[in-house]
C-alpha positions as CSV (number, residue, x, y, z in Angstrom):
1,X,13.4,-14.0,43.6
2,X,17.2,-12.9,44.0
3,X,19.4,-14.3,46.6
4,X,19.4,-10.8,48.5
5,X,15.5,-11.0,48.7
6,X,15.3,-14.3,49.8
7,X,18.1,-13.8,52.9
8,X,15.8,-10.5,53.3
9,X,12.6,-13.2,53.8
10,X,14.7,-15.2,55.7
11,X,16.2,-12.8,58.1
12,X,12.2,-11.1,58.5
13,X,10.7,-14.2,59.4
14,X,13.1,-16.7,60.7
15,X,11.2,-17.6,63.8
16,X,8.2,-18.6,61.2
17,X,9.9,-20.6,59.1
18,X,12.2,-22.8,61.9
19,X,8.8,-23.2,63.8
20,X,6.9,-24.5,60.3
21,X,10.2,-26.9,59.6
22,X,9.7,-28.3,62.9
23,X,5.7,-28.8,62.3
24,X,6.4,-30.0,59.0
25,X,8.8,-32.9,60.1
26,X,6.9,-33.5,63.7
27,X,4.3,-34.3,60.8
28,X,6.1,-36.7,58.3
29,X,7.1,-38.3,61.7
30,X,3.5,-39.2,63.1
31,X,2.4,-40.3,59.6
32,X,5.4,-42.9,59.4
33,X,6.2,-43.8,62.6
34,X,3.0,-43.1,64.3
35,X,1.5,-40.6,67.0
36,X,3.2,-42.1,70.5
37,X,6.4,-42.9,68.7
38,X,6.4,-39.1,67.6
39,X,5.8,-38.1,70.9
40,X,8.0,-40.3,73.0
41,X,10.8,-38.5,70.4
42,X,9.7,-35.2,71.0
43,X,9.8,-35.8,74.6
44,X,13.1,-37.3,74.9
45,X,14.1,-34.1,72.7
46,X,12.6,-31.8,75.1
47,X,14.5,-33.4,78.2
48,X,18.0,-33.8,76.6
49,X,17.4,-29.6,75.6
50,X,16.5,-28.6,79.0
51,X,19.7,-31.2,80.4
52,X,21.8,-29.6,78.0
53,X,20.5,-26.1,79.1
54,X,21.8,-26.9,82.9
55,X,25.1,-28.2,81.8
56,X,25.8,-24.9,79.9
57,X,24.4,-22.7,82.6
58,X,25.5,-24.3,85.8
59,X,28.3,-27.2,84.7
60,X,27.9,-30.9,84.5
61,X,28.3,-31.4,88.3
62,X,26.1,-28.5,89.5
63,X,23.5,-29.2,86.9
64,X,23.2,-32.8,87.7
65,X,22.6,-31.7,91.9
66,X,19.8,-29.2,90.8
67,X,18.2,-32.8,88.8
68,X,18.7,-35.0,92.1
69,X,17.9,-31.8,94.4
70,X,14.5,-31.8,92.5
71,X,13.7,-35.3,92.2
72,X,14.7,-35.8,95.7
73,X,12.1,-32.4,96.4
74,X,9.7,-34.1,94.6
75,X,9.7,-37.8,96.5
76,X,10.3,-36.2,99.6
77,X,8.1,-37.8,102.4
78,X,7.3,-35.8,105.5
């Protein structure tokens, strides 16, 4: 394959190949560090992403109000 085809593959099916990277190293994770290790990483991923996500949407201070706003939601006695 030529360089030109391959950046044609790439640019077709990009969303394919990032999501088979990610399965292909959640796997080598679970078989060398094991199943709950692999997930408590992929968790701590997910949070820090969706963290992030606030801080560029709303800022640092405004994001972390909307976290304490909902934790306090969701502790809230009545």
């Amino acid at each position: 394959m030529k360089n030109e085809e391959i950046k044609a593959f790439f640019a077709r099916n990009k969303c394919k190949v990032f999501i088979t990277l990610i399965g292909l190293a959640a796997a080598v994770l679970m078989l060398s560090i094991g199943f709950f290790r692999t997930l408590l990483i992929l968790l701590l991923t997910g949070v820090c992403f969706f963290y992030g996500s606030l801080i560029d949407k709303h800022g640092f201070k405004d994001a972390n109000k909307l976290i304490a706003d909902f934790f306090r939601s969701l502790f809230h006695r009545n």
